[in-house]
Every structure is written in structure tokens, then in C-alpha cells.
N, C-alpha and C positions, 0 to 999 in steps of 0.2 A: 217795280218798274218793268222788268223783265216778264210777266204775267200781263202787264198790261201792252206789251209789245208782243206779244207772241206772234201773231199774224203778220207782222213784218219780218220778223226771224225767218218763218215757215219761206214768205214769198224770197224773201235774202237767199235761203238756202237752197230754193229750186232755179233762182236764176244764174247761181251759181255752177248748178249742176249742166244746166243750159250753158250758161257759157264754156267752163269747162269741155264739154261734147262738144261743139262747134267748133272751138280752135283745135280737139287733138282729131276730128272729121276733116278740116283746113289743112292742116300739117301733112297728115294722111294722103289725102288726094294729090296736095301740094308735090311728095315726094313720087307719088305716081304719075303725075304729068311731066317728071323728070324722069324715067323710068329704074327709077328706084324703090327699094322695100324696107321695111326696118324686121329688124333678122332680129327675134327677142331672145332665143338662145345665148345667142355670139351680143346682144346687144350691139349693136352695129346695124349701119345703113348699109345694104348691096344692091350690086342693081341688078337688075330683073328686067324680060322681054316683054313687052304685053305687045297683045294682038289690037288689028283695030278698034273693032268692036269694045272692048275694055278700056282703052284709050277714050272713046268719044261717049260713052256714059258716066265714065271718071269727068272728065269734062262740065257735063253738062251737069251733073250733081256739084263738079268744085264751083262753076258758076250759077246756079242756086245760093249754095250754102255761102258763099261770099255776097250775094246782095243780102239777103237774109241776114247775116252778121252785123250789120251796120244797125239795123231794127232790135236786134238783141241788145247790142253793143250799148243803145241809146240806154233801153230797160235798166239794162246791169248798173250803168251810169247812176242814174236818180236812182236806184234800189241801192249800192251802195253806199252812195250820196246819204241816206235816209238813215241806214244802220250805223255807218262811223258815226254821224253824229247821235243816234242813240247809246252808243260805248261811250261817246268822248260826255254825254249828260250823267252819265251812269258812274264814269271813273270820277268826274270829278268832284259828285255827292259821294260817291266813297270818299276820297281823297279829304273835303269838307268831316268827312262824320269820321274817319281816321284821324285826322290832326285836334280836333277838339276833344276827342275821345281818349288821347294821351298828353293831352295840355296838362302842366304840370302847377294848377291852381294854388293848390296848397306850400308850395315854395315860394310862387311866385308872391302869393298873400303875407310869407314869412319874410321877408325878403323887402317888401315894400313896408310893411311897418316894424321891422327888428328894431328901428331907430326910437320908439315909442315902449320896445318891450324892455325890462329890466334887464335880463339876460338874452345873450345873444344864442338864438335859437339855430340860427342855419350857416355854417359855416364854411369855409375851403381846404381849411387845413390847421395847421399848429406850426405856429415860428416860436422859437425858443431863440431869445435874447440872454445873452450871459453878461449877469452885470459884478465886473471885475472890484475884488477886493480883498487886501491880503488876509485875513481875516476867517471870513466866510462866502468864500465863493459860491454866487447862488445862480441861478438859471430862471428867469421869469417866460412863463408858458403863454402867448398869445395866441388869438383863432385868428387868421384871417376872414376879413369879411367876405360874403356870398354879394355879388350884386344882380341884379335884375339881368343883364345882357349876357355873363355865365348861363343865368340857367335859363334863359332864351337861345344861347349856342347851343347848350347840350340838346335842349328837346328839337329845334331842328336838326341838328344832327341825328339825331335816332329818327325822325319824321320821314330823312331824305333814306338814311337807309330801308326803313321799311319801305319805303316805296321804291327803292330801287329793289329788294327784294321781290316785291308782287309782280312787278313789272319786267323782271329779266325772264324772260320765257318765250318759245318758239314765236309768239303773238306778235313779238318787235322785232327779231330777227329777220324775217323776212317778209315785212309785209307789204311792201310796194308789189314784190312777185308774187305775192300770196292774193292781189288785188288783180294785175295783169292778166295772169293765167286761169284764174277763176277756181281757183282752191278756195276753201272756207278761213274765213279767219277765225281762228280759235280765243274765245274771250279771256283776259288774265283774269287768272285766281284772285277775285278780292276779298279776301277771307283775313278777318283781323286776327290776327296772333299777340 
């Protein structure tokens, strides 16, 4: 799937690059039409004198690149628009081929017919019942039965954590800012372990 979007990637990734430039050219002018600088040493804003001349080309490129933005802004719009939902098609055929791929068939088939088989095949444990007599005190070994909803708890339990494992990564940290500012969204690892 990811071969067959390639070209959307490509265009995803250069309008990102595009938007990114634009807002930190906006911010930029932005703080020159304040007459301020951002100082990268000291990291800090200071302010700074400019002359006319500097001032009213600052200007007229900050009002450029501000109507111009709006035309980007739309692009970036439907080209993100495009790729979250090629991620959200893509996680959730993962997601499909992850949960069937560790369905735990063979319990569950042990488990639905143990009541047909002679011995009990799939079980929870062992209770030991002690049956009192002066005599000979003996101790009788029972299995607890396994039922269907156990090992329906268990495998989503293991289903949720893998997938909270794939999914805990810079990708959902930040991604509303990682959208806003025009940084790349980094795809999660969906790599089956």
C-alpha cells in the first residue's frame, strides 16, 4: 500500500516542507516588523534597529508571504487531509492482520468442544479438595475449567498491549503540533513481533 501511494508521500512531504518555510519566513518578518531578532547563540529574542529601507522590504515580502499562505495553507489542508487517512487505512489493515494473526484458534476450538472430549484438555488450574476421614486422609486433584471469555480476555489483553506498544512513539506525541507547524509526521513502526 505504501508503493502504491508513493506520489502522495513525495507531494505530503514537499508541502510540508513548504509550509514549514512559510510560517518560520512569517515568524521571521513577523519579529522584524517588531524590531526584534532572534539571537541563535543566546537563543533569545533581542531587539534590533533597522533602518527604513529594511523595514519596508521586510514589509512588503511579510505581506506577500501572508496572502500567499492562505493558498498554501488550503494545499497543505487536503494533502494532509489525504495522507492521515492513508495512515489511518494502513493502521487499521495492520491492526485487522495483527489481531487475527495472534487469534488464539486452537484454545478457543479446545475450549468450545472440551465438553464432547473424554479428558479435559485446556484448563485454569488445579483446586485440590481434601475429603476428611479418620482413617485415610486423601486430597482429590481437580482442573478448573478454561471457558471461552478467559481466553477471549487474555488475547485481547495481549492484542491491546501490542498495540499500545507500536503505537507509543513520537507519531502520537505530538501530533496536532507536528500538523500545525508543518513538521513531518513520522509513520509508527508496524512491524509484528
Amino acid at each position: 500500500l505504501l508503493i502504491l501511494t508513493l506520489h502522495v508521500f513525495f507531494l505530503y512531504s514537499i508541502c510540508t516542507r513548504m509550509q514549514n518555510a512559510q510560517i518560520t519566513l512569517l515568524t521571521s518578518l513577523f519579529k522584524l516588523l517588531r524590531g526584534k531578532k532572534k539571537n541563535i547563540l543566546r537563543n533569545r529574542v533581542d531587539h534590533c534597529a533597522y533602518d527604513g529601507p529594511q523595514l519596508l522590504v521586510g514589509t512588503i515580502i511579510f505581506v506577500v508571504a501572508l496572502f500567499l499562505f492562505q493558498t498554501t495553507l488550503a494545499y497543505y489542508i487536503l494533502v494532509i487531509g489525504v495522507w492521515g487517512s492513508i495512515l489511518t487505512i494502513l493502521s487499521l489493515l495492520w491492526l485487522l492482520l495483527s489481531l487475527l494473526g495472534n487469534l488464539p484458534l486452537y484454545s478457543l476450538l479446545l475450549v468450545t468442544y472440551q465438553r464432547s472430549l473424554p479428558v479435559q484438555t485446556l484448563s485454569m488450574g488445579v483446586v485440590l479438595e481434601a475429603k476428611e476421614s479418620w482413617h485415610n486422609p486423601t486430597f482429590l486433584v481437580k482442573s478448573k475449567p478454561c471457558t471461552v471469555i478467559i481466553v477471549l480476555k487474555a488475547w485481547i489483553k495481549f492484542c491491546s498491549l501490542k498495540l499500545y506498544c507500536a503505537y507509543e512513539s513520537k507519531a502520537t506525541e505530538g501530533l496536532v503540533w507536528s500538523i500545525i507547524s508543518g513538521v513531518r509526521i513520522p509513520t509508527p513502526s508496524l512491524v509484528q513481533t
